[in-house]
ZADO-1210 file (C-alpha; in nm, 4 decimals, padded with zeros to 6 digits):
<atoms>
<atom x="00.9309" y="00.8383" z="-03.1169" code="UNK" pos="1"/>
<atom x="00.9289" y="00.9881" z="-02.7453" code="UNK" pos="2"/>
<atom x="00.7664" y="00.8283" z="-02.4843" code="UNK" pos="3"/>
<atom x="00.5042" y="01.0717" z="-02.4310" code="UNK" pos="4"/>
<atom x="00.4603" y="01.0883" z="-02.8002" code="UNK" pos="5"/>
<atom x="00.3280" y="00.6940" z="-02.7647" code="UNK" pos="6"/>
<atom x="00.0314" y="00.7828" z="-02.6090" code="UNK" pos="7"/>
<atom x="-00.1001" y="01.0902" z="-02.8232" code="UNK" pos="8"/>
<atom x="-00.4686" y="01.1564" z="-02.7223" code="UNK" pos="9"/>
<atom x="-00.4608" y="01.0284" z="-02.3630" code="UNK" pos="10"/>
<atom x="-00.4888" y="01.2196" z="-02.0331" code="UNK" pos="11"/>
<atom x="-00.1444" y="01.3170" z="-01.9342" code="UNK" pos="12"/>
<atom x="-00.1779" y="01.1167" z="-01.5737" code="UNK" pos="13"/>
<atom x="-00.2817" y="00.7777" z="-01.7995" code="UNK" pos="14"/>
<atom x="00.0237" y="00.8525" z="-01.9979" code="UNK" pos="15"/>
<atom x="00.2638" y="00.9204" z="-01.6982" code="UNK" pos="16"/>
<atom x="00.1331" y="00.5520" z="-01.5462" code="UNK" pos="17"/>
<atom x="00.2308" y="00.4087" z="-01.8640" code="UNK" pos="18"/>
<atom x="00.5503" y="00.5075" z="-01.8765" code="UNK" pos="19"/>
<atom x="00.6179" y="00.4262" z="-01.5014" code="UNK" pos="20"/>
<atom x="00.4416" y="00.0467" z="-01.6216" code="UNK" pos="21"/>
<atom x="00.7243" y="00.0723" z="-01.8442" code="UNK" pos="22"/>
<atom x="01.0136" y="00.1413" z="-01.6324" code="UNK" pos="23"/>
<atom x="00.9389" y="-00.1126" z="-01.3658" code="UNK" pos="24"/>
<atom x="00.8895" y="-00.3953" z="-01.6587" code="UNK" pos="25"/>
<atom x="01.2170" y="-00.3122" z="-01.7355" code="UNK" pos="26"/>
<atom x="01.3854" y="-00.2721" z="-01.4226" code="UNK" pos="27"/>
<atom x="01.2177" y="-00.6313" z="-01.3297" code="UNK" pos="28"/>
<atom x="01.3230" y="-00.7790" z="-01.6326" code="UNK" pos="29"/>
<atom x="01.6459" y="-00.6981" z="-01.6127" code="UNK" pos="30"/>
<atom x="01.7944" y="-00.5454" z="-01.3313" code="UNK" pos="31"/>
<atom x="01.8866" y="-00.2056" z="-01.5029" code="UNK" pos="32"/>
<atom x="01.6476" y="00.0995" z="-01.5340" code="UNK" pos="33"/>
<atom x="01.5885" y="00.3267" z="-01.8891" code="UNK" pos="34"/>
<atom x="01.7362" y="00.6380" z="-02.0155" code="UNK" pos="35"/>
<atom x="01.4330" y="00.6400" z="-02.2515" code="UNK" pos="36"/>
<atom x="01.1729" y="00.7337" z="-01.9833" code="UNK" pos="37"/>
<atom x="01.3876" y="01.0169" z="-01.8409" code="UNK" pos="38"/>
<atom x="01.4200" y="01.4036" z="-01.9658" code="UNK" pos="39"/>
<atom x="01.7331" y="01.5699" z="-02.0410" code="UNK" pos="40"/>
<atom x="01.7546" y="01.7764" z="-01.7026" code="UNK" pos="41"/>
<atom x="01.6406" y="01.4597" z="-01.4623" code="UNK" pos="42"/>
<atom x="01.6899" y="01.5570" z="-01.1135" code="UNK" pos="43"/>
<atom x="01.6811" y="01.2419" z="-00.8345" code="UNK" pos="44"/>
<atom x="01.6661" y="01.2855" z="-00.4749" code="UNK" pos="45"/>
<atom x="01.7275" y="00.9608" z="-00.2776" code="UNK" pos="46"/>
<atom x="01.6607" y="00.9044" z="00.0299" code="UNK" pos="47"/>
<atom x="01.7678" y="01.1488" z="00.3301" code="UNK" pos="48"/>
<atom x="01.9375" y="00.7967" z="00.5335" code="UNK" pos="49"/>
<atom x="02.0873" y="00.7031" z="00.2468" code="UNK" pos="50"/>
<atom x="02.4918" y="00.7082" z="00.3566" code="UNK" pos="51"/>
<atom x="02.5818" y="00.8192" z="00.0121" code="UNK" pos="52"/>
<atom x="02.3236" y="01.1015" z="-00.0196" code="UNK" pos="53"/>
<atom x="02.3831" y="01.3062" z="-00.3653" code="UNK" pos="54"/>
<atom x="02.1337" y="01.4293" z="-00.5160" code="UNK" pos="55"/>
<atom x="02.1953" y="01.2857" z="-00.8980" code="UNK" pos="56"/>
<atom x="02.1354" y="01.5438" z="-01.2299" code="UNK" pos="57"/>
<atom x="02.1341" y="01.4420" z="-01.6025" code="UNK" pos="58"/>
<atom x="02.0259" y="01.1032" z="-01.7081" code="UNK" pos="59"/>
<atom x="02.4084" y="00.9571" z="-01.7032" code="UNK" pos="60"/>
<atom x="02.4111" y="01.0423" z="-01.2993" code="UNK" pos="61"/>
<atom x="02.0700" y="00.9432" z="-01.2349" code="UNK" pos="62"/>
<atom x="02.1296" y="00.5507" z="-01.4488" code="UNK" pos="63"/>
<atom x="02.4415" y="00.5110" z="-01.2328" code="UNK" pos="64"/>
<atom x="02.2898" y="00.5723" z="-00.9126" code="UNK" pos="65"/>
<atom x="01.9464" y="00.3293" z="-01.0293" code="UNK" pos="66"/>
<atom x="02.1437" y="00.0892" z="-01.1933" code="UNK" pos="67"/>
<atom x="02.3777" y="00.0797" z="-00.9010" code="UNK" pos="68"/>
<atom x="02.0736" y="-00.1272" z="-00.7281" code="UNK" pos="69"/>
<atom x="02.0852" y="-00.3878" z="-01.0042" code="UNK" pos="70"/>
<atom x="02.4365" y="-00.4488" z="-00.9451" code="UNK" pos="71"/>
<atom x="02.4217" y="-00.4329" z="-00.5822" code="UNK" pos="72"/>
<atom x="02.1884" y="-00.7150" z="-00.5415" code="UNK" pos="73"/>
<atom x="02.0925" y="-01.0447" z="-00.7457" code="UNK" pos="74"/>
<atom x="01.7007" y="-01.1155" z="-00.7977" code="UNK" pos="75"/>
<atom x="01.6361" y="-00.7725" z="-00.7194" code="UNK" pos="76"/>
<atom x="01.2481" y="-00.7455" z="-00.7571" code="UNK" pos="77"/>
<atom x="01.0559" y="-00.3976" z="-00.7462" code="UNK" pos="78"/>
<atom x="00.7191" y="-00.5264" z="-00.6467" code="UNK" pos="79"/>
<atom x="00.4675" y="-00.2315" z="-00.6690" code="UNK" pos="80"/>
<atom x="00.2061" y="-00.1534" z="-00.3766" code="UNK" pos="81"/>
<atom x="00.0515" y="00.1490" z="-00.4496" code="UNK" pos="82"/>
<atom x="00.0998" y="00.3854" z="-00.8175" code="UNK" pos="83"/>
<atom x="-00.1508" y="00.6982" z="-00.8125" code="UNK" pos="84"/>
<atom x="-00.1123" y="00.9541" z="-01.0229" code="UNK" pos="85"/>
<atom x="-00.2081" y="01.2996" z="-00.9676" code="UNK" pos="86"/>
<atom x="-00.1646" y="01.5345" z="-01.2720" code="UNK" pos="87"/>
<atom x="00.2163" y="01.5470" z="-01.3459" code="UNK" pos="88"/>
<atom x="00.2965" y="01.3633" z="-01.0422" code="UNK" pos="89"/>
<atom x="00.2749" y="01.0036" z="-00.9591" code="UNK" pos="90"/>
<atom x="00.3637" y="00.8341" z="-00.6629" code="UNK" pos="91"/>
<atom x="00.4640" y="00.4450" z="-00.6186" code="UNK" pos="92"/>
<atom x="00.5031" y="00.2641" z="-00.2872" code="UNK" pos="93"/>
<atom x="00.7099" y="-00.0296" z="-00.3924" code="UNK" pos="94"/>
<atom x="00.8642" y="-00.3565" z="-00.1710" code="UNK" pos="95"/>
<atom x="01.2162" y="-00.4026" z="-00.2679" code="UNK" pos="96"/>
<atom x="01.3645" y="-00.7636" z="-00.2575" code="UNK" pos="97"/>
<atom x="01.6920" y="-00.9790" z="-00.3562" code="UNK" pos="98"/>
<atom x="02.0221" y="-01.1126" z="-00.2489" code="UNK" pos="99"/>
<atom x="02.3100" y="-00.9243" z="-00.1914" code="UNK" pos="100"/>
<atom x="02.5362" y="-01.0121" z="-00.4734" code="UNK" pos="101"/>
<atom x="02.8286" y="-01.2541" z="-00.3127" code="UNK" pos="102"/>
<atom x="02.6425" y="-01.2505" z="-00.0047" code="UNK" pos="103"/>
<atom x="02.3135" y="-01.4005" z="-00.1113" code="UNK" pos="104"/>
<atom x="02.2138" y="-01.2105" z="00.1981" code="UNK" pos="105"/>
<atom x="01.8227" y="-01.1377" z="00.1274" code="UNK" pos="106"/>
<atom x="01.6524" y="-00.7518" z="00.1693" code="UNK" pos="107"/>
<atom x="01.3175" y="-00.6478" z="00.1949" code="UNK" pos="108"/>
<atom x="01.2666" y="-00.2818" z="00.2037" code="UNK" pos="109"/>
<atom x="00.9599" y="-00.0744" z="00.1254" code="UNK" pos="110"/>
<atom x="00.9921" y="00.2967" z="00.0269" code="UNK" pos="111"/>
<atom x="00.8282" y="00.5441" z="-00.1853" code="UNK" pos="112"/>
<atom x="00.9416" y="00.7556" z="-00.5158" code="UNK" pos="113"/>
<atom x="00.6925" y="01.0627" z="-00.6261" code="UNK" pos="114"/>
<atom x="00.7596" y="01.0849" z="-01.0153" code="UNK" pos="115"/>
<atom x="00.7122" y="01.4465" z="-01.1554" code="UNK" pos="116"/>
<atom x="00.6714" y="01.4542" z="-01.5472" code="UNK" pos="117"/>
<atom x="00.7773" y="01.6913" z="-01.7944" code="UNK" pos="118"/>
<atom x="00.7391" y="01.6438" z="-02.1673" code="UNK" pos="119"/>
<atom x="00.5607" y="01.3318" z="-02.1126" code="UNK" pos="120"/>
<atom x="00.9013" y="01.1814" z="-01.9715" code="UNK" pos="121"/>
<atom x="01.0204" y="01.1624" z="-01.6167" code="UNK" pos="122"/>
<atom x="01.1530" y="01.5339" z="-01.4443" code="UNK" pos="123"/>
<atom x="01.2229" y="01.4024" z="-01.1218" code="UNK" pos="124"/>
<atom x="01.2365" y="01.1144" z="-00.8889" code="UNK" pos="125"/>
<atom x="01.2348" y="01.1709" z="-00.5252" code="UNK" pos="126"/>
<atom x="01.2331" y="00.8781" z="-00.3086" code="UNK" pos="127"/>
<atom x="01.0851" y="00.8219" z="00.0682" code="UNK" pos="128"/>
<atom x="01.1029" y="00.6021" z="00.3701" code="UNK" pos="129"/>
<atom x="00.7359" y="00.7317" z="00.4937" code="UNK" pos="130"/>
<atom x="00.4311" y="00.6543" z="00.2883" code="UNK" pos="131"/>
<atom x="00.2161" y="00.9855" z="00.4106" code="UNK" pos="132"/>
<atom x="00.4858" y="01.2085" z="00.3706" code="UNK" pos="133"/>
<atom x="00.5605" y="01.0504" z="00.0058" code="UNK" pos="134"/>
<atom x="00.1884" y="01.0988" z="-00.0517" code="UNK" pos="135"/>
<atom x="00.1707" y="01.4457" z="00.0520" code="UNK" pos="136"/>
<atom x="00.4569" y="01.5310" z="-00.1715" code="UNK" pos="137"/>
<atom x="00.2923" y="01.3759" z="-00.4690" code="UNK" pos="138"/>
<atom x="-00.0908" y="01.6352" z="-00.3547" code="UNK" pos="139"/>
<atom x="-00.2663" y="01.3298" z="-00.2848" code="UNK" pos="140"/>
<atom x="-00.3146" y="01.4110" z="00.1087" code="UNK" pos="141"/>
</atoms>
């Protein structure tokens, strides 16, 4: 059964919050995100600074670049400040916090990812460094 197919009967922005519930259990729990959550054609845009900025397609691409957090860092934590949905968008403000693997030197970030849905699974990630401009891009300013 698909994702979206869990939550037959719900509005489509409940069912898009679910599934992001679900992808940051699992990321918390164990470092690594889900290929379940994400459509075929998933398209993620990280952010501009980023050094190594690619823009990632398919869901083999888009798991390395995600799960290339996991192995970065040790007790990586994606703490959640904000998740508002707004029809087939939702947007998460999340806090970001570990140990660099060997270094055990500690992070803290915060940044934003607006989430656009397709087939009740995830289209699109598109992560940024300001809040209001990550809220704009999700309609919700």
């Amino acid at each position: 059964m698909g994702v979206g197919a869990a939550y037959a009967g719900i509005p489509m922005s409940a069912q898009n919050l679910r599934v992001i519930d679900e992808v940051f259990e699992q990321f918390n729990r164990t470092g690594q995100p889900t290929t379940n959550s994400m459509h075929p054609e998933i398209e993620w845009v990280p952010i501009r600074e980023d050094p190594d900025f690619e823009v990632r397609r398919g869901t083999e691409s888009v798991h390395r670049y995600l799960a290339g957090w996991g192995e970065t860092f040790d007790e990586l934590r994606a703490e959640r400040l904000e998740t508002t949905a707004s029809g087939e968008k939702v947007f998460v403000w999340i806090r970001l916090t570990g140990k660099g693997r060997g270094s055990e030197f500690p992070i803290k970030m915060e940044q934003g990812i607006v989430y656009t849905f397709r087939d009740g699974k995830i289209a699109s990630g598109t992560e940024f460094t300001d809040r209001a401009e990550g809220r704009r891009a999700a309609g919700l300013e």
